[in-house]
C-alpha positions as CSV (number, residue, x, y, z in Angstrom):
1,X,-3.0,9.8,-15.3
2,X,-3.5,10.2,-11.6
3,X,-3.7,6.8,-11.3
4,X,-0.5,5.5,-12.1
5,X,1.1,4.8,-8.8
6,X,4.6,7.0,-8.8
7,X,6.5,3.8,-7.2
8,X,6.0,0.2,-8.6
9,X,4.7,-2.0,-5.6
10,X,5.6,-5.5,-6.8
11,X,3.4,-6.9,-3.4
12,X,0.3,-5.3,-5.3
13,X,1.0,-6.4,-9.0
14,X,1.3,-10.0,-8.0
15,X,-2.0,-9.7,-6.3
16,X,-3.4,-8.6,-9.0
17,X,-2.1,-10.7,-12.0
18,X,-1.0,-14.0,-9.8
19,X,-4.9,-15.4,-9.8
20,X,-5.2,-14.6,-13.6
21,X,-2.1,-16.2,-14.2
22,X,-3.3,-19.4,-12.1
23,X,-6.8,-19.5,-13.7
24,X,-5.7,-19.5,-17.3
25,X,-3.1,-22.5,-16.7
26,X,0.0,-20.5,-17.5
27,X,2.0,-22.3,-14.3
28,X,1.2,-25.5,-15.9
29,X,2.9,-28.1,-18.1
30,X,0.5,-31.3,-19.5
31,X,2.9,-33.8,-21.1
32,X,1.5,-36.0,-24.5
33,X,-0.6,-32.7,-25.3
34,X,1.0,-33.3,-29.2
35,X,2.1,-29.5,-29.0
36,X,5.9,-29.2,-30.6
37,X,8.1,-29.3,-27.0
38,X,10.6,-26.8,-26.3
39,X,13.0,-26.8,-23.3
40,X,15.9,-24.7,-22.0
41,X,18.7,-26.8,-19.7
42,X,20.5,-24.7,-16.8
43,X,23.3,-26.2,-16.2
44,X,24.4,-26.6,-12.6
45,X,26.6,-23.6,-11.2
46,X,30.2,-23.6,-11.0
47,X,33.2,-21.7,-9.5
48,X,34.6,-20.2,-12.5
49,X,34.6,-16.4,-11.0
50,X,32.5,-13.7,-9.2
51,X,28.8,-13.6,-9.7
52,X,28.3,-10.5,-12.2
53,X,25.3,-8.3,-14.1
54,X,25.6,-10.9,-17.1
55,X,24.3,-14.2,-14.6
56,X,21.3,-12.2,-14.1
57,X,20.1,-11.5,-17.9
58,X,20.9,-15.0,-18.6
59,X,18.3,-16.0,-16.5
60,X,16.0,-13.5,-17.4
61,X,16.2,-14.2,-21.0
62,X,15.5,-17.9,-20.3
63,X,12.8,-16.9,-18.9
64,X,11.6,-14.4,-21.3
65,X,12.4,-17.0,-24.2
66,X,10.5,-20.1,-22.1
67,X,7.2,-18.0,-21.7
68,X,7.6,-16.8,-24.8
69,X,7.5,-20.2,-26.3
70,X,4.7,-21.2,-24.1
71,X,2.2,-18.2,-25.4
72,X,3.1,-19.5,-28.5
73,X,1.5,-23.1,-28.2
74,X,4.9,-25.5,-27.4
75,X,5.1,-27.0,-24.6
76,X,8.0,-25.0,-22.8
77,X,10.1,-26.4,-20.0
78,X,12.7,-24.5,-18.6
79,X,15.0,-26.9,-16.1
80,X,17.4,-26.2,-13.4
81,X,20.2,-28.1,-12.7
82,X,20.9,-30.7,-15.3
């Protein structure tokens, strides 16, 4: 167990997966592939009140749900501002 580094060093874990993730295609989208689509819209901000913890887990569960999708074989778009 020695080594497990004590602090998470986010500089080093991109390094690490970042070419993987580039190698395999997970960055990428290829429209008319015939693969059942699936795409999340984020709609553009507003002013409706303070910026709190809940704005944050949206996002990330958009995220989660978009990869998500994508491991499983749709073609997953996730896109701002519409």
């Amino acid at each position: 167990m020695s080594d497990i580094p004590k602090q998470y060093d986010p500089q080093a874990a991109q390094q690490q997966w970042f070419p993987f993730w580039e190698q395999h295609g997970y960055f990428n989208a290829e429209p008319g592939t015939g693969k059942p689509p699936h795409t999340i819209m984020i709609p553009l901000p507003n002013v409706t009140g303070a910026l709190h913890m809940g704005h944050a887990l949206n996002g990330t569960c958009q995220d989660l749900i978009t990869r998500w999708r994508r491991m499983q074989g749709y073609e997953a778009l996730w896109m701002p501002g519409t």
